[in-house]
C-alpha atoms as one frame of an Amber mdcrd trajectory, in Angstrom:
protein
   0.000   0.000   0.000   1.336   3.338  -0.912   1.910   5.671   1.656   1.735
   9.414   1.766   2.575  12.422   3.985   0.839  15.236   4.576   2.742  18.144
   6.315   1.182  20.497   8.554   2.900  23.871  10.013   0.368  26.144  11.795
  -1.250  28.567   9.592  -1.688  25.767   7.106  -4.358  26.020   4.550  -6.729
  23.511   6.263  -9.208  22.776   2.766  -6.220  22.329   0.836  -4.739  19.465
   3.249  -8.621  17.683   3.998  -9.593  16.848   0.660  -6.267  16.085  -0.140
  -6.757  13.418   2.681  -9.739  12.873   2.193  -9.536  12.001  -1.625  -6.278
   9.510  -0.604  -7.792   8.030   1.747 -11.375   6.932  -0.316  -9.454   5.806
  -2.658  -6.912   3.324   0.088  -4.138   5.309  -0.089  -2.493   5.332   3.594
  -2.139   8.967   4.893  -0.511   9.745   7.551  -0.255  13.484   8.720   2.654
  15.094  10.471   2.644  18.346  12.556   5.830  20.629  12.014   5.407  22.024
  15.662   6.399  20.882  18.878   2.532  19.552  19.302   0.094  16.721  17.557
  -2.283  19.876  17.432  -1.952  23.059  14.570  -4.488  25.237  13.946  -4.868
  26.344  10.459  -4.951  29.651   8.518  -8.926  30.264   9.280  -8.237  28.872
  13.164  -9.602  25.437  12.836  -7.615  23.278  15.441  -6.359  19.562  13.748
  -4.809  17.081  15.651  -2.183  15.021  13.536  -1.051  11.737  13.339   2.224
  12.297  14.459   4.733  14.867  14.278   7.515  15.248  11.704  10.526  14.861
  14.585   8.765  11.416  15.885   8.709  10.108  12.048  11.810  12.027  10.415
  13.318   8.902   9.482  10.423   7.395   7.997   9.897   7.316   4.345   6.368
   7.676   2.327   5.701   7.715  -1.202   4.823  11.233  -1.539   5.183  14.335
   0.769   2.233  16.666   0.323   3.065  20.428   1.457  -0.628  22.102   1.905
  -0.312  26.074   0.925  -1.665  29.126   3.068   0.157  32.200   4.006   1.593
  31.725   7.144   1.264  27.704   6.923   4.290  27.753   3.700   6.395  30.360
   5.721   6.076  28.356   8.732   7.210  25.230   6.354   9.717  26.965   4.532
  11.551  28.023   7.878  12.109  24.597   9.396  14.933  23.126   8.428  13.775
  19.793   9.618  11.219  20.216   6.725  13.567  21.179   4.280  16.130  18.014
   5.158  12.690  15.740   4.875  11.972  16.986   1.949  15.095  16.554   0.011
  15.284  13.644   1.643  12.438  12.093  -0.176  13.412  14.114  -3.397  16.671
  13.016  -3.575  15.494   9.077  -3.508  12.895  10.345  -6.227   9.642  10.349
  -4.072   6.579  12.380  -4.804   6.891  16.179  -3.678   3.697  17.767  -3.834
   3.294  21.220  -2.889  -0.017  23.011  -3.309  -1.088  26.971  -3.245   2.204
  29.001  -2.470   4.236  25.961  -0.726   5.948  25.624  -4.420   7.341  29.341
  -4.310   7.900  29.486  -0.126   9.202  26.183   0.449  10.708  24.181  -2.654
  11.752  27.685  -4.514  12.830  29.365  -1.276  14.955  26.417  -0.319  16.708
  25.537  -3.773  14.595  22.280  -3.912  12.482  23.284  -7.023  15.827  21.897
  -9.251  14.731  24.266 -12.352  11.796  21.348 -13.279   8.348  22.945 -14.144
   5.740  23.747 -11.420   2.446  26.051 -10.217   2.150  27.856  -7.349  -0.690
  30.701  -6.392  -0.858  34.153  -6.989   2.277  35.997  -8.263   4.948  34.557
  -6.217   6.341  33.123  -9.045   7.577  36.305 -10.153  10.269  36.184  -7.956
  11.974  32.379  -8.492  14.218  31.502 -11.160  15.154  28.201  -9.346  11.686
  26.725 -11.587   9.917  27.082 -14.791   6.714  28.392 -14.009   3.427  26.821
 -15.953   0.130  28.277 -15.391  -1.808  25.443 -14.948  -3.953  24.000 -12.751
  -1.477  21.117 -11.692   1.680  20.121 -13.187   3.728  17.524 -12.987   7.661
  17.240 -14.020   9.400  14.163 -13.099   8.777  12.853  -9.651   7.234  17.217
  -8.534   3.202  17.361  -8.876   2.415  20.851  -8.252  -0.932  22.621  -7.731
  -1.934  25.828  -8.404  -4.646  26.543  -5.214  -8.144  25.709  -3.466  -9.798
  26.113  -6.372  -8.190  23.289  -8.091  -7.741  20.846  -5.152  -9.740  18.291
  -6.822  -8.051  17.628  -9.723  -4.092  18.079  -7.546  -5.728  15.036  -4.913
  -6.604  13.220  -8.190  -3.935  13.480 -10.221  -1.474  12.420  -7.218  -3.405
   9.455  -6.584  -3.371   8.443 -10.007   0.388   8.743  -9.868   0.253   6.366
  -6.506  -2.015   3.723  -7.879  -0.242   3.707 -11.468  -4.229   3.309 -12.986
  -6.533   6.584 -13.252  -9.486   4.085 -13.809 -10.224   3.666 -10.168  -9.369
   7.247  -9.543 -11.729   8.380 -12.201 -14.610   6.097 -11.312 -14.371   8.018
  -8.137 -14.173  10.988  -9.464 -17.438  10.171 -11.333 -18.782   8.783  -8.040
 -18.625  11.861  -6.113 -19.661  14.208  -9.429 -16.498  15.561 -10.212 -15.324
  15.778 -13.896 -12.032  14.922 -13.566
């Protein structure tokens, strides 16, 4: 069974990071979300307290099949800013693992940290304007290599669905799903 991260700093963006879950999980993907505090509880960027699963220092030597990194303002500074995140990160990237970022996690964490390797990617608003460490695509997810980026909330649906038809290696289980909860992926 594949096995995914999720990583959550406070300020995260919490809709980005539950149907991210939530469409892994339907579809038997095992998630397993990590806070990058001190504390199993973060509160998001609209104050909605989480609990995790664990915490990043208690599972820093595990490794998953993907690393999701859930946007919001202070959530991506927060995750750009620990280098325990950025070592994780490479980590996985270096042994050619899934890094997903979502909203502005691309530009504040990968970009900000040298970790974007000059492969293609999306992130929200007009950060990109200031990274030349990527080739920015406006899109609303792109993948290069073993990086699925996604642009924002708005396209959540089809970033959860595209990385977990990367997991399971089919999109015919992933789009019967899609059809089964009426999205037209």
């Amino acid at each position: 069974m594949k096995k995914v991260a999720v990583l959550l700093a406070p300020g995260f963006e919490e809709a980005e990071a539950i149907v991210t879950i939530d469409i892994l999980r339907r579809l038997q993907i095992e998630v397993e979300t990590l806070a990058c505090a001190e504390s199993r509880a973060v509160v998001s960027y609209h104050d909605v307290p989480m609990v995790t699963d664990s915490t990043l220092e208690a599972r820093r030597d595990a490794f998953y099949d993907a690393i999701v990194l859930p946007g919001g303002p202070q959530g991506s500074v927060n995750l750009a800013a620990s280098a325990a995140v950025v070592q994780f990160v490479a980590r996985h990237d270096d042994a050619g693992k899934l890094i997903c970022p979502v909203c502005s996690a691309a530009a504040r964490v990968l970009a900000g940290n040298g970790l974007l390797k000059g492969r293609r990617y999306v992130c929200s608003g007009e950060l990109w304007q200031t990274i030349t460490d990527g080739e920015y695509v406006d899109a609303p997810v792109v993948e290069d290599g073993n990086l699925i980026s996604g642009k924002g909330l708005g396209h959540i649906f089809d970033f959860a669905f595209t990385l977990s038809a990367r997991l399971l290696e089919d999109d015919i289980p992933v789009r019967d799903h899609a059809d089964h909860i009426y999205y037209p992926w």
